[in-house]
DRENLOVO-74573 format. One record per residue (C-alpha): residue number from 1; chain; x, y, z. Coordinates in pm, whole numbers, padded with zeros to 5 digits. Each point is the difference from the previous one (the first is absolute). Layout:
// DRENLOVO-74573
node num = NUM cadena = A px = X py = Y pz = Z
...
//
This chain:
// DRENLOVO-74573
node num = 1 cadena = A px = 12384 py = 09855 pz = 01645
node num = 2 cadena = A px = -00046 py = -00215 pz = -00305
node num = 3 cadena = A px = -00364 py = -00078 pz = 00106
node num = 4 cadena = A px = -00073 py = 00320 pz = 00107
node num = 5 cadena = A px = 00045 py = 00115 pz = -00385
node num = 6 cadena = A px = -00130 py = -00263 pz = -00083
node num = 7 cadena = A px = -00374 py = 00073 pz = 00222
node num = 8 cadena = A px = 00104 py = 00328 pz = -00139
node num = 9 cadena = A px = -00070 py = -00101 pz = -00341
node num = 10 cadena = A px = -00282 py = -00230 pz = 00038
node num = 11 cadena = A px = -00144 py = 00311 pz = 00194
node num = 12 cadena = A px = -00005 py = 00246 pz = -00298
node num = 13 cadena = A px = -00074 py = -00274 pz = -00280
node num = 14 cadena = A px = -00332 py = -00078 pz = 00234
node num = 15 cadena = A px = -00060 py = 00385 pz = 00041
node num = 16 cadena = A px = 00072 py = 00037 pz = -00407
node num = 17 cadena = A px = -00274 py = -00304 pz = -00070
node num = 18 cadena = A px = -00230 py = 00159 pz = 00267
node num = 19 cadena = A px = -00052 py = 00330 pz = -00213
node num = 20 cadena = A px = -00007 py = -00206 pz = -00335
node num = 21 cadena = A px = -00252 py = -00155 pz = 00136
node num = 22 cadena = A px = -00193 py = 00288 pz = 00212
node num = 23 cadena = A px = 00039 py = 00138 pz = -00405
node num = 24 cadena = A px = -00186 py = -00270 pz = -00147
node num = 25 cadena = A px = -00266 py = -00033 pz = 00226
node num = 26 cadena = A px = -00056 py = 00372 pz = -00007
node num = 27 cadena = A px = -00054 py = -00023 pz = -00388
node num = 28 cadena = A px = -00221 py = -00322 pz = 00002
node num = 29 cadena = A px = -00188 py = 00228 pz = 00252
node num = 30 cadena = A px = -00035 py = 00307 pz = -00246
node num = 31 cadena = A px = -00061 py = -00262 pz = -00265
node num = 32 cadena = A px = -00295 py = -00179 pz = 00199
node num = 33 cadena = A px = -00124 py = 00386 pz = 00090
node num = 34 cadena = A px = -00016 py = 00132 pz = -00376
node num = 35 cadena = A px = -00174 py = -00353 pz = -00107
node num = 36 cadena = A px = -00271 py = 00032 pz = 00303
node num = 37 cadena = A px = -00085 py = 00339 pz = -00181
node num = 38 cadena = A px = -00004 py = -00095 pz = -00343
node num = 39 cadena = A px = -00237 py = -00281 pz = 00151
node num = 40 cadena = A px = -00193 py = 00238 pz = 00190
node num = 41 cadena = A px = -00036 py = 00257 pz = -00327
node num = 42 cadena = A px = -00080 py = -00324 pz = -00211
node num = 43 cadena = A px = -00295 py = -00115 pz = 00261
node num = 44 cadena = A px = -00165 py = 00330 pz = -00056
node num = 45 cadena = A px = 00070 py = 00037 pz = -00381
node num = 46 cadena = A px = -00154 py = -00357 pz = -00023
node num = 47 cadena = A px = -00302 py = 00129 pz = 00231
node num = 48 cadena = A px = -00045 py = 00274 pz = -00226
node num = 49 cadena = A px = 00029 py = -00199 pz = -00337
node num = 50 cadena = A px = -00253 py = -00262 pz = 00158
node num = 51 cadena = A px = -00234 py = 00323 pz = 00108
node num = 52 cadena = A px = 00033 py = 00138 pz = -00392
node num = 53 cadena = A px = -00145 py = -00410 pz = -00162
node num = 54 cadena = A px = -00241 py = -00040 pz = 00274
node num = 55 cadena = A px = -00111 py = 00360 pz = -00083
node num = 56 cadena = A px = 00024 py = -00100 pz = -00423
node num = 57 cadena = A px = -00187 py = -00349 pz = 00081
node num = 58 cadena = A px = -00283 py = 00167 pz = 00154
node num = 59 cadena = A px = -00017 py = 00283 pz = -00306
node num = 60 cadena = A px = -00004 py = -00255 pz = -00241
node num = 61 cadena = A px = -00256 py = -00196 pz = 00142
node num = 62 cadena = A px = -00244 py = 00262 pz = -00001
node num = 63 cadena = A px = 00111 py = 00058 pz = -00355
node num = 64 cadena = A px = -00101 py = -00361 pz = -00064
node num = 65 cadena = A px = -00330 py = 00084 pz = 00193
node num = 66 cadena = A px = -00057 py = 00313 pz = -00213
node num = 67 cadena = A px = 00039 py = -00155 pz = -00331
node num = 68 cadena = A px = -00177 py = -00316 pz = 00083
node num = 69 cadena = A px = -00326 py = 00222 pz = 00107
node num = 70 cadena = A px = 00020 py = 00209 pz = -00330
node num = 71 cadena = A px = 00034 py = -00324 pz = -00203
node num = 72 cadena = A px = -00335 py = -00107 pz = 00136
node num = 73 cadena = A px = -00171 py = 00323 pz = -00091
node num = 74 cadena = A px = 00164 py = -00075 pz = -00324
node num = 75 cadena = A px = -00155 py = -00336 pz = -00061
node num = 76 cadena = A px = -00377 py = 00177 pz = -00072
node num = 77 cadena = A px = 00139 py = 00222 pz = -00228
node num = 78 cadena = A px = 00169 py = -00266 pz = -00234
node num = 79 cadena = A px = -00342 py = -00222 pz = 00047
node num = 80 cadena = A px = -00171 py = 00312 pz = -00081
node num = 81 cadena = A px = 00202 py = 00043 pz = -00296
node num = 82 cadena = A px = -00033 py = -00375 pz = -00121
node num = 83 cadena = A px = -00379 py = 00013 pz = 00020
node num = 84 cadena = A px = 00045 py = 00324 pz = -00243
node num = 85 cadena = A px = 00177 py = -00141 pz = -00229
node num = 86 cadena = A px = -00220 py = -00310 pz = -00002
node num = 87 cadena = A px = -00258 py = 00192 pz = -00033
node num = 88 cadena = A px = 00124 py = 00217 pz = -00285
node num = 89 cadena = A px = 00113 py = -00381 pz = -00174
node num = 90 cadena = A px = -00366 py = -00142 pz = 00051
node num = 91 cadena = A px = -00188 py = 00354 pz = -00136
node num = 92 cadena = A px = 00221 py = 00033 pz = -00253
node num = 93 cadena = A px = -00059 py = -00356 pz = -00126
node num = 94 cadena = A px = -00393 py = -00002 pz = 00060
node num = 95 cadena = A px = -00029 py = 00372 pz = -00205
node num = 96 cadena = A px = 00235 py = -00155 pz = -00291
node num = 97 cadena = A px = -00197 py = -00317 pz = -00019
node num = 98 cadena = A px = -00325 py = 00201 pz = 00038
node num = 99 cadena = A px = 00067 py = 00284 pz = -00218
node num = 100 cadena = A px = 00250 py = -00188 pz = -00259
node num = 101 cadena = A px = -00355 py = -00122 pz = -00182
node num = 102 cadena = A px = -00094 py = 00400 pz = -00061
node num = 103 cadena = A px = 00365 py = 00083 pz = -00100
node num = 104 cadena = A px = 00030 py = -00281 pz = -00271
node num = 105 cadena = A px = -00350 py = 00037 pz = -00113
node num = 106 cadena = A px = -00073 py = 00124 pz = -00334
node num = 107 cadena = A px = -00357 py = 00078 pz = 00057
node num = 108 cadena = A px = 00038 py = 00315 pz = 00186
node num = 109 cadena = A px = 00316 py = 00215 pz = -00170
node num = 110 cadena = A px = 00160 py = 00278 pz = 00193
node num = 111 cadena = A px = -00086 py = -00149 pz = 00377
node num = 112 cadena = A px = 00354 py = -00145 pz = 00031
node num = 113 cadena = A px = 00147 py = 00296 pz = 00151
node num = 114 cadena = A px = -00358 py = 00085 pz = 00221
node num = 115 cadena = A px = 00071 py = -00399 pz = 00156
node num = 116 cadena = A px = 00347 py = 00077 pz = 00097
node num = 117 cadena = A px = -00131 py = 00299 pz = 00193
node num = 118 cadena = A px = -00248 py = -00221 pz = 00184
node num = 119 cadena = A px = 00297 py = -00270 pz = 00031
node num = 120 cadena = A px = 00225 py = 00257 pz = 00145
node num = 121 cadena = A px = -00336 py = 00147 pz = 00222
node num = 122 cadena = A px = -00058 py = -00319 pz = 00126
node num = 123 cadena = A px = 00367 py = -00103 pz = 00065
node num = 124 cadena = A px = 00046 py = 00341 pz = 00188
node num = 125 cadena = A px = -00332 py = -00068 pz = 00208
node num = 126 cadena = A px = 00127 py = -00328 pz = 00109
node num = 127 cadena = A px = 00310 py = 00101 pz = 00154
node num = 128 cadena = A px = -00127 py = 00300 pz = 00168
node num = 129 cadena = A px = -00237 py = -00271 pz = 00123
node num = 130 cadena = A px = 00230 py = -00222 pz = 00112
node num = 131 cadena = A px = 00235 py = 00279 pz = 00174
node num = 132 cadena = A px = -00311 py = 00059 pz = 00205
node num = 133 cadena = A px = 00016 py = -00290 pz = 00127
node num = 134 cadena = A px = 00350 py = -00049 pz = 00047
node num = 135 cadena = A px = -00006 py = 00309 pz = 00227
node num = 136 cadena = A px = -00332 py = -00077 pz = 00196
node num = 137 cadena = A px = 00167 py = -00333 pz = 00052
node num = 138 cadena = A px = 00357 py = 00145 pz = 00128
node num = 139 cadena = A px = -00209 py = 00211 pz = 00238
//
Protein backbone atom coordinates (compact mmCIF):
# COMPACT_ATOMS: atom_id res chain seq x y z
CA UNK A 1 0.00 0.00 0.00
CA UNK A 2 2.91 2.21 0.91
CA UNK A 3 4.23 2.00 -2.72
CA UNK A 4 1.14 2.25 -4.23
CA UNK A 5 0.95 5.99 -2.69
CA UNK A 6 3.93 6.25 -3.24
CA UNK A 7 3.58 5.50 -7.57
CA UNK A 8 0.61 7.53 -6.62
CA UNK A 9 2.60 10.48 -5.98
CA UNK A 10 5.33 10.18 -8.40
CA UNK A 11 2.27 9.81 -10.84
CA UNK A 12 0.75 13.31 -10.25
CA UNK A 13 4.21 15.18 -9.61
CA UNK A 14 5.13 13.72 -13.36
CA UNK A 15 1.57 14.75 -14.63
CA UNK A 16 2.10 18.36 -12.65
CA UNK A 17 5.78 18.78 -14.51
CA UNK A 18 4.16 17.50 -17.78
CA UNK A 19 1.74 20.63 -18.04
CA UNK A 20 4.54 23.02 -16.68
CA UNK A 21 6.26 21.99 -19.25
CA UNK A 22 3.48 21.52 -22.19
CA UNK A 23 3.13 25.53 -20.67
CA UNK A 24 6.49 26.50 -21.52
CA UNK A 25 6.85 25.08 -24.70
CA UNK A 26 3.52 26.49 -25.74
CA UNK A 27 4.86 30.09 -24.92
CA UNK A 28 8.41 29.65 -26.51
CA UNK A 29 6.07 28.60 -29.43
CA UNK A 30 3.91 31.91 -29.39
CA UNK A 31 7.19 33.64 -28.69
CA UNK A 32 9.07 32.07 -31.84
CA UNK A 33 5.52 32.84 -33.86
CA UNK A 34 5.29 36.71 -32.94
CA UNK A 35 9.28 37.03 -33.69
CA UNK A 36 8.86 35.13 -37.27
CA UNK A 37 6.35 38.09 -37.95
CA UNK A 38 8.13 40.92 -36.71
CA UNK A 39 10.95 39.30 -39.00
CA UNK A 40 8.69 38.87 -41.78
CA UNK A 41 7.21 42.75 -41.41
CA UNK A 42 10.98 43.85 -40.97
CA UNK A 43 12.09 41.93 -44.42
CA UNK A 44 9.54 43.95 -46.25
CA UNK A 45 10.02 47.33 -44.38
CA UNK A 46 13.78 46.81 -45.22
CA UNK A 47 12.71 45.96 -48.99
CA UNK A 48 10.83 49.01 -49.05
CA UNK A 49 13.49 51.36 -47.37
CA UNK A 50 16.14 49.78 -49.86
CA UNK A 51 13.40 50.48 -52.87
CA UNK A 52 13.04 54.38 -51.46
CA UNK A 53 17.64 54.94 -51.67
CA UNK A 54 17.89 52.98 -54.77
CA UNK A 55 15.01 55.20 -56.06
CA UNK A 56 16.97 58.65 -54.27
CA UNK A 57 20.48 57.31 -55.77
CA UNK A 58 19.20 57.22 -59.16
CA UNK A 59 17.37 60.95 -58.72
CA UNK A 60 20.39 62.33 -57.57
CA UNK A 61 22.48 61.12 -60.15
CA UNK A 62 20.61 62.64 -62.80
CA UNK A 63 20.72 65.74 -60.66
CA UNK A 64 24.50 65.44 -60.85
CA UNK A 65 24.01 64.86 -64.69
CA UNK A 66 21.76 67.96 -64.97
CA UNK A 67 23.97 70.36 -63.28
CA UNK A 68 27.14 69.08 -64.74
CA UNK A 69 25.57 69.72 -68.46
CA UNK A 70 24.42 73.32 -67.48
CA UNK A 71 27.89 74.03 -66.01
CA UNK A 72 29.34 73.37 -69.42
CA UNK A 73 26.96 75.71 -71.19
CA UNK A 74 28.11 77.95 -68.46
CA UNK A 75 31.79 77.86 -69.21
CA UNK A 76 31.21 80.12 -72.74
CA UNK A 77 29.39 82.51 -71.01
CA UNK A 78 32.07 83.31 -68.26
CA UNK A 79 34.86 83.12 -71.28
CA UNK A 80 32.55 85.32 -73.06
CA UNK A 81 32.42 87.59 -70.25
CA UNK A 82 36.33 87.58 -69.61
CA UNK A 83 37.07 88.48 -73.22
CA UNK A 84 34.55 91.60 -72.46
CA UNK A 85 36.03 92.73 -69.84
CA UNK A 86 39.47 92.37 -71.43
CA UNK A 87 38.38 93.99 -74.01
CA UNK A 88 36.78 96.93 -72.22
CA UNK A 89 40.52 96.98 -70.02
CA UNK A 90 42.60 97.07 -73.39
CA UNK A 91 40.09 99.95 -75.21
CA UNK A 92 39.90 101.74 -72.35
CA UNK A 93 43.70 101.91 -71.96
CA UNK A 94 44.51 102.43 -75.81
CA UNK A 95 41.62 105.57 -75.95
CA UNK A 96 43.26 107.06 -72.55
CA UNK A 97 46.75 106.76 -73.86
CA UNK A 98 45.55 107.95 -77.31
CA UNK A 99 43.29 110.65 -76.37
CA UNK A 100 45.12 111.72 -72.91
CA UNK A 101 47.57 113.95 -75.42
CA UNK A 102 44.21 116.04 -76.68
CA UNK A 103 42.82 116.21 -73.07
CA UNK A 104 46.07 117.69 -71.47
CA UNK A 105 46.85 119.79 -74.41
CA UNK A 106 46.73 123.42 -74.16
CA UNK A 107 46.71 124.13 -77.79
CA UNK A 108 43.19 123.34 -78.51
CA UNK A 109 40.86 124.70 -75.32
CA UNK A 110 37.37 123.40 -74.88
CA UNK A 111 38.01 119.75 -76.73
CA UNK A 112 38.43 118.03 -73.31
CA UNK A 113 34.92 117.20 -72.89
CA UNK A 114 34.42 116.46 -77.08
CA UNK A 115 37.59 113.57 -76.36
CA UNK A 116 35.78 111.98 -73.57
CA UNK A 117 32.80 111.54 -75.87
CA UNK A 118 34.99 109.85 -78.47
CA UNK A 119 36.72 107.90 -75.41
CA UNK A 120 33.40 106.78 -74.18
CA UNK A 121 32.26 106.16 -78.26
CA UNK A 122 35.06 104.16 -78.76
CA UNK A 123 34.98 102.23 -75.40
CA UNK A 124 31.19 101.49 -76.11
CA UNK A 125 32.09 100.30 -79.79
CA UNK A 126 34.57 97.91 -78.49
CA UNK A 127 32.49 95.98 -76.27
CA UNK A 128 29.56 95.77 -78.45
CA UNK A 129 32.34 94.44 -80.67
CA UNK A 130 33.58 92.09 -78.58
CA UNK A 131 29.96 90.75 -77.38
CA UNK A 132 29.63 89.94 -81.06
CA UNK A 133 31.98 87.81 -80.90
CA UNK A 134 31.47 86.27 -77.73
CA UNK A 135 28.02 85.22 -79.00
CA UNK A 136 29.02 84.10 -82.63
CA UNK A 137 31.60 82.11 -80.76
CA UNK A 138 29.06 80.43 -78.07
CA UNK A 139 26.97 79.53 -81.13
Amino acid sequence: MLSAIGVLLIAVSFAIFSIYVAKLLHRVAQSIESLGNVANRMEGQVNETAGAVEQTLEEADWTIRDIDVKLEALDSVFDTVEEVGETAYLTSTGLKEATGVYAKSEVMPGTKPFVRVVQFSELTLGMVDSWKRGKQATY
